[in-house]
C-alpha positions in Angstrom: -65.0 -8.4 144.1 -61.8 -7.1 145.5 -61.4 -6.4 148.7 -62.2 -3.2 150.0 -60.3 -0.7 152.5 -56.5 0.6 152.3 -54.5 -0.9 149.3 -50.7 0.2 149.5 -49.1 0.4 146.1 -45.6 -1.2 147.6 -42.2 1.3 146.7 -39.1 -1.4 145.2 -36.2 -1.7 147.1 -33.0 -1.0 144.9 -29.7 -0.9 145.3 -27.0 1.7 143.9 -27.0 -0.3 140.7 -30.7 -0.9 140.3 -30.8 -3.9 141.0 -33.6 -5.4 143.2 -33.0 -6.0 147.0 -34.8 -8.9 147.8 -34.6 -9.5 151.5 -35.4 -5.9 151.5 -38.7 -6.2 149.4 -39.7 -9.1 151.7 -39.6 -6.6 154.6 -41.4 -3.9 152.8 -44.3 -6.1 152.3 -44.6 -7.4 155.8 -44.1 -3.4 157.1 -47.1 -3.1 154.9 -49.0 -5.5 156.2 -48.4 -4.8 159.9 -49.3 -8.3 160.7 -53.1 -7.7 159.9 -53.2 -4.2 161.5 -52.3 -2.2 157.7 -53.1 -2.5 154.3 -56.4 -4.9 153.0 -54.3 -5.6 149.9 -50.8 -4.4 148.3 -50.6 -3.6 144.7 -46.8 -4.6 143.6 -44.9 -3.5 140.4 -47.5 -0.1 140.3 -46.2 3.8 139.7 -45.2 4.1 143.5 -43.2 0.9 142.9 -41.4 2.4 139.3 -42.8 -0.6 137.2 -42.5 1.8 134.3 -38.8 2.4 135.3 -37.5 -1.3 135.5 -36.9 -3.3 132.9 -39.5 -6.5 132.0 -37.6 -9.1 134.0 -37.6 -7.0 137.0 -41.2 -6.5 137.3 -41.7 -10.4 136.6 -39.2 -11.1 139.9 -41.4 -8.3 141.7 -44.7 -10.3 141.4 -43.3 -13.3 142.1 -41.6 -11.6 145.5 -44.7 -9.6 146.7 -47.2 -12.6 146.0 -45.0 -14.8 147.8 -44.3 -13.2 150.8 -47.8 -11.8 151.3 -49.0 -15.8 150.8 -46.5 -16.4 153.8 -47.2 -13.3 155.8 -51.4 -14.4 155.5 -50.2 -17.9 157.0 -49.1 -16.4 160.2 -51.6 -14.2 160.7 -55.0 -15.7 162.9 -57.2 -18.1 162.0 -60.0 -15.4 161.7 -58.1 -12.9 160.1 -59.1 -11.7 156.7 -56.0 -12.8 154.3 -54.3 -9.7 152.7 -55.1 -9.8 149.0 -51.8 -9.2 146.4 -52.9 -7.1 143.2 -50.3 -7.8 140.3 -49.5 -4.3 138.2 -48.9 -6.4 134.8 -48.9 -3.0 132.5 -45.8 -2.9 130.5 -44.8 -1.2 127.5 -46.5 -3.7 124.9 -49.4 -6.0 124.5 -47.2 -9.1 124.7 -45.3 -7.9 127.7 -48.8 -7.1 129.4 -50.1 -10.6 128.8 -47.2 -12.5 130.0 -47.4 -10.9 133.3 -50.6 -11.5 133.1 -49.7 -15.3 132.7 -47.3 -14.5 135.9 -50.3 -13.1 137.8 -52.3 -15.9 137.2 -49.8 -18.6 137.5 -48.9 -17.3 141.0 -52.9 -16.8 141.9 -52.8 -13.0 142.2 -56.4 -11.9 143.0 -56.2 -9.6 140.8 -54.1 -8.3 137.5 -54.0 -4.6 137.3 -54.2 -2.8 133.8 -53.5 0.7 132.8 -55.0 0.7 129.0 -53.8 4.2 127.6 -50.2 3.4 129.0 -49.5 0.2 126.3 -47.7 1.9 124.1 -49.0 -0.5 120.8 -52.7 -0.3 121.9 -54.5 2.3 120.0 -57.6 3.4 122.2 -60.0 2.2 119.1 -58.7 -1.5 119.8 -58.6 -1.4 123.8 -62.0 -3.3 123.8 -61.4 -5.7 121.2 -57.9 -6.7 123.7 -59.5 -7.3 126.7 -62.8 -9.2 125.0 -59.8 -11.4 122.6 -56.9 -11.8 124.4 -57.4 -10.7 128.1 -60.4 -12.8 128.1 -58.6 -15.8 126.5 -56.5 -15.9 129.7 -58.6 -15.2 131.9 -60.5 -18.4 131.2 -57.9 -21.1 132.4 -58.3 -19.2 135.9 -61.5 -18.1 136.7 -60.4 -17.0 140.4 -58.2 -13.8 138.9 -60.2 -10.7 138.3 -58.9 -7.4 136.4 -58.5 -3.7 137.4 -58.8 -1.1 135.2 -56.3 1.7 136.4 -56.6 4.7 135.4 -53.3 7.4 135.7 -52.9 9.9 132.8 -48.9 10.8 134.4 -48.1 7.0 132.9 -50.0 6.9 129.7 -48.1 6.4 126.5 -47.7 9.0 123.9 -50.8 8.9 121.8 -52.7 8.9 125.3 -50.6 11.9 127.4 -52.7 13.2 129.9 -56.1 11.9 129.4 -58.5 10.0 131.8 -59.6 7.1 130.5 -63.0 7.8 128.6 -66.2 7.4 130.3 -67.8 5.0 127.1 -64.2 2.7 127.8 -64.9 2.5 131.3 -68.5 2.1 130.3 -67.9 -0.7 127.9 -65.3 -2.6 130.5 -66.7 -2.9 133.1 -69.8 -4.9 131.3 -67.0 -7.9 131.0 -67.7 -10.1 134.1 -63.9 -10.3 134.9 -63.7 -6.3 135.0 -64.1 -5.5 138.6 -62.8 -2.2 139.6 -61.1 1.0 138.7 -58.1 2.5 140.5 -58.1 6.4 139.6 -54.9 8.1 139.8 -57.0 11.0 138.7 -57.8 15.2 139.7 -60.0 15.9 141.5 -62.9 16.9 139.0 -61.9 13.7 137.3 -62.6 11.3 140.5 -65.8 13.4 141.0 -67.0 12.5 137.4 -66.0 9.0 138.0 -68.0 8.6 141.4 -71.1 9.9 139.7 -71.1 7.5 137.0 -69.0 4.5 138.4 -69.6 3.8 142.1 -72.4 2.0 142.8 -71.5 1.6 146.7 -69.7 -1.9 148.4 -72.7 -4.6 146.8 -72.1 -3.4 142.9 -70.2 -5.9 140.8 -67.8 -2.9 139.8 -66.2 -0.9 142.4 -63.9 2.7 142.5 -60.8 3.2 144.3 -59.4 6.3 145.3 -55.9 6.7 143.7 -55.2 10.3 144.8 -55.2 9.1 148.4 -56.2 12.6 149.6 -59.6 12.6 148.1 -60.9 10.8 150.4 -60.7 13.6 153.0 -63.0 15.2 150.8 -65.4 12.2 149.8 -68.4 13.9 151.6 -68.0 17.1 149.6 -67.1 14.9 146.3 -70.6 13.5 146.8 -72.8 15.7 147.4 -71.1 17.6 144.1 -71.9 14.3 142.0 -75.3 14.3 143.6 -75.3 11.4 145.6 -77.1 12.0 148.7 -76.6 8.5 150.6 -74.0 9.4 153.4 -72.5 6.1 152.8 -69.0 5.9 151.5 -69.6 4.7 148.0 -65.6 4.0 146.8 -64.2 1.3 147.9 -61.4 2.3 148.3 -57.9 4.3 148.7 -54.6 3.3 147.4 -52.0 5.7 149.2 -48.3 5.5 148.0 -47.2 7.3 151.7 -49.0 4.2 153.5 -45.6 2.8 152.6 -44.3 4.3 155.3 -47.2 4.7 158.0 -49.6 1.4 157.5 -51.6 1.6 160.3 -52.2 5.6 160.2 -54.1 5.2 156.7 -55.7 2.2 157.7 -57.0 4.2 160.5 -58.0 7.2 158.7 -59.8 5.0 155.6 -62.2 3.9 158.9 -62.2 7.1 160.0 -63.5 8.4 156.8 -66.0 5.2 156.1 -67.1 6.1 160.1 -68.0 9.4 159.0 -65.4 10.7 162.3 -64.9 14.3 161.4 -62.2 15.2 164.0 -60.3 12.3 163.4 -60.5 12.9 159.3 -59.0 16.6 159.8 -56.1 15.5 162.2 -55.1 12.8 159.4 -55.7 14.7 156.6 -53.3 17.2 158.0 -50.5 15.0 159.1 -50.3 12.8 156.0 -50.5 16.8 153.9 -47.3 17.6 156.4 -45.3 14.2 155.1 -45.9 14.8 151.2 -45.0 18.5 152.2 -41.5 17.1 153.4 -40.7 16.3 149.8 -41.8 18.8 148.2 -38.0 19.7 146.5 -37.8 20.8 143.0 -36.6 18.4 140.5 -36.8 17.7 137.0 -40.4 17.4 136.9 -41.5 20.2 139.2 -42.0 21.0 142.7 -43.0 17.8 145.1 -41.5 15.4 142.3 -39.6 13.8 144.9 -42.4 11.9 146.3 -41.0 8.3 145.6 -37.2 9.4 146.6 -39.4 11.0 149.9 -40.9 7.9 150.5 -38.4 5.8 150.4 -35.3 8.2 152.5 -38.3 8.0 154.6 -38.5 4.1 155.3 -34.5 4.2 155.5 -33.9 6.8 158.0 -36.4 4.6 160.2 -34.9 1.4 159.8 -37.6 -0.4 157.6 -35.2 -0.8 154.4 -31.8 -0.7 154.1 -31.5 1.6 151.1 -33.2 4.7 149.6 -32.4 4.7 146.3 -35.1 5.3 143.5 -35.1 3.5 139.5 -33.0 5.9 137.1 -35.5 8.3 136.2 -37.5 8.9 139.0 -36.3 12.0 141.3 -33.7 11.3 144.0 -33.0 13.2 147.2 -30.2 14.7 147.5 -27.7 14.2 151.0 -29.1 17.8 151.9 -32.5 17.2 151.0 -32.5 13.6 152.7 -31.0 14.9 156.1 -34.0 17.8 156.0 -36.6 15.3 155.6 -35.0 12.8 158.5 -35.6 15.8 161.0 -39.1 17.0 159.3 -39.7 13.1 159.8 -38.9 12.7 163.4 -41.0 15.9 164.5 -44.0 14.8 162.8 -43.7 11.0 164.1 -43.4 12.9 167.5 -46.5 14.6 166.7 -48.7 11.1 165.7 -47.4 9.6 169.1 -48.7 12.5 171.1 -51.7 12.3 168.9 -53.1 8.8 168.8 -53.0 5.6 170.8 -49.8 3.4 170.4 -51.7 0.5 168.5 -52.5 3.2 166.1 -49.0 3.4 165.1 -46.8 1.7 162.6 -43.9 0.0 164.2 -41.0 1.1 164.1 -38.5 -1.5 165.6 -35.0 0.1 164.4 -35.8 3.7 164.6 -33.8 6.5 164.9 -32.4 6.0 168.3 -30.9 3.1 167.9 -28.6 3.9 164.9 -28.5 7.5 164.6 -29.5 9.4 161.4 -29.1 7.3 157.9 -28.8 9.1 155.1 -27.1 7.4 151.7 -26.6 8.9 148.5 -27.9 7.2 145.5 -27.2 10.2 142.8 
């Protein structure tokens, strides 16, 4: 099975152009990583990362990069330490897209190839089953070592599919296939409830949940009890936080906080990572707090960890005003984690502010 604890869905460094930065995407996974003090696993070329905005070759480079440079990173880390796992996102617009990255995936030994069913745009939901017993399977075969996720996000799914969960008979019929071996839900909250009463079977099942609205799991005790699950373990196994691009260490110190059962800790987390996504909360396009990816990524430039902000066309940008509000926002509530928690709690931040002033860039 996967491994379980804090997967970061990696952002993509690009430049003005939209064109990949690769040095830069090198550093994002090692930030991630936090040399075995962050994320359990990274899922690379997901939403957070804009797959769906970048064209077919782009995503094919961005596997190769992540895998590659989480394979190195895992070298360098201790002889004990648990290597980081690299997910591959191989969901594109077609079926014959999907399985070549799929062919990418397993070529590079991903431990796992991540699918989004209702987003193919050619895969009716009558044939979904019939794709991943016929020509998922078929692939699957020639490297018994990859394992798939289901993923589960009804802001990404194709036309015929727009704003739906994935159904609970799919799911049901899916996860029987002994290469099916999670599901990441990108889902509500009543959703993710229905989906932990009927799906999680705790850390020993052969199937496993992960939490893709990260905040749930501030509220996993009260999720449970709804769904009628009275064991006080954690039954997901789970969460997959896009702002854990930023602040590795924090989440994986509030997953164990919420897996501990550590109610003061839980609160103080829950309300600092609530203050972040607040910071990006601007109105674009697509309504108010659109601006999460832009946020995120102004974020990891104004503190040194990439050396451009710039999101895919499509997806919300900052603007210069909106960028130099979030850089202040940003240093008052790093202030706040640092009088908060211990130092080895704490991403690092080796260029930050002090050393090179404010950054802002505009990629309008």
């Amino acid at each position: 099975m996967p491994r379980t604890g804090l997967n970061i869905p990696i952002v993509t460094a690009l430049d003005e152009a939209g064109n990949l930065i690769e040095s830069d995407q090198r550093l994002i996974v090692r930030h991630a990583i936090q040399q075995g003090h962050g994320a359990d696993s990274l899922f690379i070329c997901g939403t957070t990362g804009e797959y769906n905005r970048l064209n077919f070759q782009q995503c094919r480079r961005l596997l190769e990069i992540g895998i590659e440079e989480t394979r190195l990173v895992n070298s360098l880390l201790p002889k004990d330490a648990v290597p980081i796992e690299a997910w591959a996102g191989i969901t594109a617009p077609t079926k014959a897209e999907t399985l070549e990255l799929l062919d990418v995936a397993a070529q590079l030994n991903a431990e796992m190839a991540v699918i989004a069913p209702y987003a193919i745009s050619d895969l009716p939901s009558s044939e979904i089953v019939g794709f991943f017993k016929g020509e998922i399977a078929e692939r699957i075969r020639s490297n018994e070592s990859l394992v798939i996720g289901l993923y589960d996000n009804p802001d990404i799914a194709a036309p015929q599919n727009a704003g739906k969960n994935l159904a609970d008979e799919l799911v049901d019929e899916l996860k029987k296939l002994p290469f099916v071996a999670c599901l990441k839900a990108s889902a509500n909250r009543t959703a993710f409830r229905n989906y932990v009463k009927n799906f999680a079977r705790g850390a020993d099942d052969d199937f496993t949940l992960y939490a893709g609205n990260a905040g749930l799991i501030f509220e996993i005790g009260e999720i449970q009890c709804e769904a009628e699950l009275e064991n006080s373990e954690v039954v997901i196994a789970g969460v997959v936080s896009g702002t854990a691009n930023v602040f590795p260490r924090e989440w994986q110190q509030a997953w164990r906080a919420v897996v501990n059962h550590d109610t003061k800790k839980i609160s103080v987390f829950n309300e600092l990572f609530a203050e972040f996504v607040s910071l990006t909360g601007f109105p674009g396009e697509n309504g108010y707090g659109s601006k999460l990816i832009g946020g995120i990524k102004q974020a990891m430039f104004h503190l040194g960890i990439i050396g451009s902000p710039c999101v895919a066309p499509g997806t919300p940008a900052l603007t210069a005003v909106e960028a130099q509000q979030l850089n202040e926002n940003l240093d008052n509530l790093i202030s706040e984690m640092r009088a908060e928690f211990k130092p080895e709690y704490l991403s690092v931040y080796e260029n930050e502010k002090e050393n090179f002033g404010s950054r802002i860039q505009s990629c309008e």
